[in-house]
C-alpha positions as CSV (number, residue, x, y, z in Angstrom):
1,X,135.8,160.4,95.9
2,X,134.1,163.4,95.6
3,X,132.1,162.0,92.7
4,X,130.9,159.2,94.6
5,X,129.6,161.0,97.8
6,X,127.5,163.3,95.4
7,X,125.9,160.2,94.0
8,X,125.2,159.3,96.9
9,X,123.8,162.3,98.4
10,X,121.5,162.6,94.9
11,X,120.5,159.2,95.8
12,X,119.3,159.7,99.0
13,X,117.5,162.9,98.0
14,X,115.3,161.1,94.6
15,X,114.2,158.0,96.6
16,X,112.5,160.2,99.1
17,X,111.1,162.1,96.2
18,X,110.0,158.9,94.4
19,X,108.7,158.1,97.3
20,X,106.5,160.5,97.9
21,X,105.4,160.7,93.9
22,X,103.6,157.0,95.1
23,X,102.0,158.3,97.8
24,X,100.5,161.3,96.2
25,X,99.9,159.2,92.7
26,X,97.9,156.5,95.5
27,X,96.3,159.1,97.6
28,X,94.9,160.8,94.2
29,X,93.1,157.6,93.0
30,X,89.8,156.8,93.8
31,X,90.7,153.6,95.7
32,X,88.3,151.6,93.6
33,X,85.3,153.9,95.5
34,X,82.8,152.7,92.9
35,X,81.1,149.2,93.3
36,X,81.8,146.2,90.8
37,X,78.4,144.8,89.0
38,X,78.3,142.6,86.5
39,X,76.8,143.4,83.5
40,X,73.5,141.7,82.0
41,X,72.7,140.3,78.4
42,X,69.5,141.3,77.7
43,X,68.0,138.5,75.5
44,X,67.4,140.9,72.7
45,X,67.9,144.2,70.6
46,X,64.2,145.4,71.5
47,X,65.0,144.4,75.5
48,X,68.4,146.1,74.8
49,X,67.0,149.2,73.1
50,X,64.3,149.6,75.9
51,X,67.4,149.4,79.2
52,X,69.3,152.0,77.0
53,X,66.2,154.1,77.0
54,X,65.5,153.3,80.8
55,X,69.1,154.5,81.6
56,X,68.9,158.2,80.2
57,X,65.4,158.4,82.7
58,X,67.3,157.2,86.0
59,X,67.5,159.9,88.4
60,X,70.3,161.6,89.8
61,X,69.4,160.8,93.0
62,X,67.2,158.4,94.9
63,X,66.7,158.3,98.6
64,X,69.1,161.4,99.3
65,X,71.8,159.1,97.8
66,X,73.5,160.4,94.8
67,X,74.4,158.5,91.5
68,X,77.4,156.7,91.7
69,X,77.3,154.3,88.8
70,X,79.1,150.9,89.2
71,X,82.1,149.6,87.1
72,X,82.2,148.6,84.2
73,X,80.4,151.1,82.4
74,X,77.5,150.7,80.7
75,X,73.9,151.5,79.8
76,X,72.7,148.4,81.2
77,X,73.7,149.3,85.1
78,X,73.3,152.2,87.4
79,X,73.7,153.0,91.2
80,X,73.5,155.3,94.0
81,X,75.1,155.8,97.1
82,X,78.3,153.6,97.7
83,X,76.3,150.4,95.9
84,X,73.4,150.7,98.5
85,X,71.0,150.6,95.6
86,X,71.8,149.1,92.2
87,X,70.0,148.9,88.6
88,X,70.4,146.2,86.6
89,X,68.3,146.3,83.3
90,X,68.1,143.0,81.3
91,X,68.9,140.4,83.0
92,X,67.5,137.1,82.8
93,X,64.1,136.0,83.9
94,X,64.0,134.9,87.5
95,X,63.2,131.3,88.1
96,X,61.3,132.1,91.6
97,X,58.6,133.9,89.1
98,X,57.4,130.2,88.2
99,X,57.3,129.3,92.4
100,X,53.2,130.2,93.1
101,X,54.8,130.6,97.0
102,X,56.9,133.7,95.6
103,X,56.2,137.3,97.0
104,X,55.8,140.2,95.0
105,X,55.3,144.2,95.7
106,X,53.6,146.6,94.1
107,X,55.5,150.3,93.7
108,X,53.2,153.2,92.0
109,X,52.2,151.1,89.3
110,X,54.7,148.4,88.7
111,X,55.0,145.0,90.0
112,X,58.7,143.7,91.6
113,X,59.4,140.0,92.7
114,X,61.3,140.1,95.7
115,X,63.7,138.4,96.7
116,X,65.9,137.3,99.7
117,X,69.3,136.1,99.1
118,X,70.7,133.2,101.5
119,X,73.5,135.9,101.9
120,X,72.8,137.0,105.7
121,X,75.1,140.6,105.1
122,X,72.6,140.9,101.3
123,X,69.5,143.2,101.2
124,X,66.4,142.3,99.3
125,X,66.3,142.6,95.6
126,X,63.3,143.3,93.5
127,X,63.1,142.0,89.6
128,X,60.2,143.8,87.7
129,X,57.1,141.2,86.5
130,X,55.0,141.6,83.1
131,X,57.6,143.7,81.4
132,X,59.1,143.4,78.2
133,X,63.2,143.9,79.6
134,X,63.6,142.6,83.4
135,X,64.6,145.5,85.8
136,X,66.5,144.2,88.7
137,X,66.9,146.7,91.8
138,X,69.1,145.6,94.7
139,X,69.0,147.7,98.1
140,X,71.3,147.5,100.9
141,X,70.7,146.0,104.7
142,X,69.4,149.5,105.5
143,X,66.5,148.6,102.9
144,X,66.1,145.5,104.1
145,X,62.0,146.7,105.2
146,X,61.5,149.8,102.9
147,X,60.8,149.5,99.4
148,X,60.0,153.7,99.2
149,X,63.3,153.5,96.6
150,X,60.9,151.2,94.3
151,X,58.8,154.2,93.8
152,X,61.2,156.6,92.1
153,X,61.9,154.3,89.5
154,X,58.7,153.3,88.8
155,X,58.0,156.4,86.3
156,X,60.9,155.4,84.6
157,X,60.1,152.0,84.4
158,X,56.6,152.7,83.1
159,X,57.8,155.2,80.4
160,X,60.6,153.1,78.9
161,X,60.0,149.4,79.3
162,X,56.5,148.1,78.2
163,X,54.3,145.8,79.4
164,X,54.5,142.6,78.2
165,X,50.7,141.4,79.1
């Protein structure tokens, strides 16, 4: 009997401890702090080759918000903050860039559609114009009337992904 209770006592002392290995293995993880973004296809090598170049220019911060890059990983995406401000570079050429009606802003040199999505809760996003890969920047709600994070990237832009006029 004696053998028993001590299983039972060991017991009672390893689920605690198992327990408690969760909760510190949970509490360590990042709790999935970085934004998901799906990843463009630029529609070639040259437009691919010219995001690459784009990403190693990308500041470390923009806006007081520090770089936070979004998941999955790549060359093609970048962020900062907690996904107030992401970079997509190649994605596909915007369809309201044939609308005459369309607005577009000029940031230190380079031209951005913008964009409104029907999403009440979305901020604006800006896709670059008369460049050779598209740049897509999306801002949060708190951008919603600034566009002062369009001007840091538009050295970037400039030096890395030509014109195409």
């Amino acid at each position: 009997m004696t053998h028993t209770r001590r299983r039972s006592c060991r017991s009672r002392v390893l689920v605690p401890s198992a327990a408690l290995f969760v909760l510190a293995v949970a509490g360590c993880s990042d709790g999935g702090a970085r934004p998901s973004v799906a990843v463009p296809t630029p529609s070639s090598e040259a437009a691919a080759g010219y995001c690459e170049k784009l990403h190693e220019e990308l500041p470390e911060t923009v806006d007081g918000l520090e770089r936070n890059d979004p998941s999955p990983d790549s060359d093609l995406t970048a962020g900062w903050g907690d996904g107030a401000i992401v970079l997509r570079c190649g994605v596909p050429r915007p369809a309201r860039m044939d609308d005459s009606q369309s607005k577009a802003v000029d940031a230190d040199g380079v031209n951005w559609l913008l964009e409104q999505p029907d999403d009440a809760g979305a901020g604006p996003r800006f896709t670059t114009t008369y460049r050779k890969a598209y740049v897509e920047v999306t801002l949060g709600t708190e951008y919603a009337h600034d566009i002062t994070p369009l001007s840091v990237f538009a050295v970037p832009v400039k030096r890395t992904v030509p014109d195409s006029l």
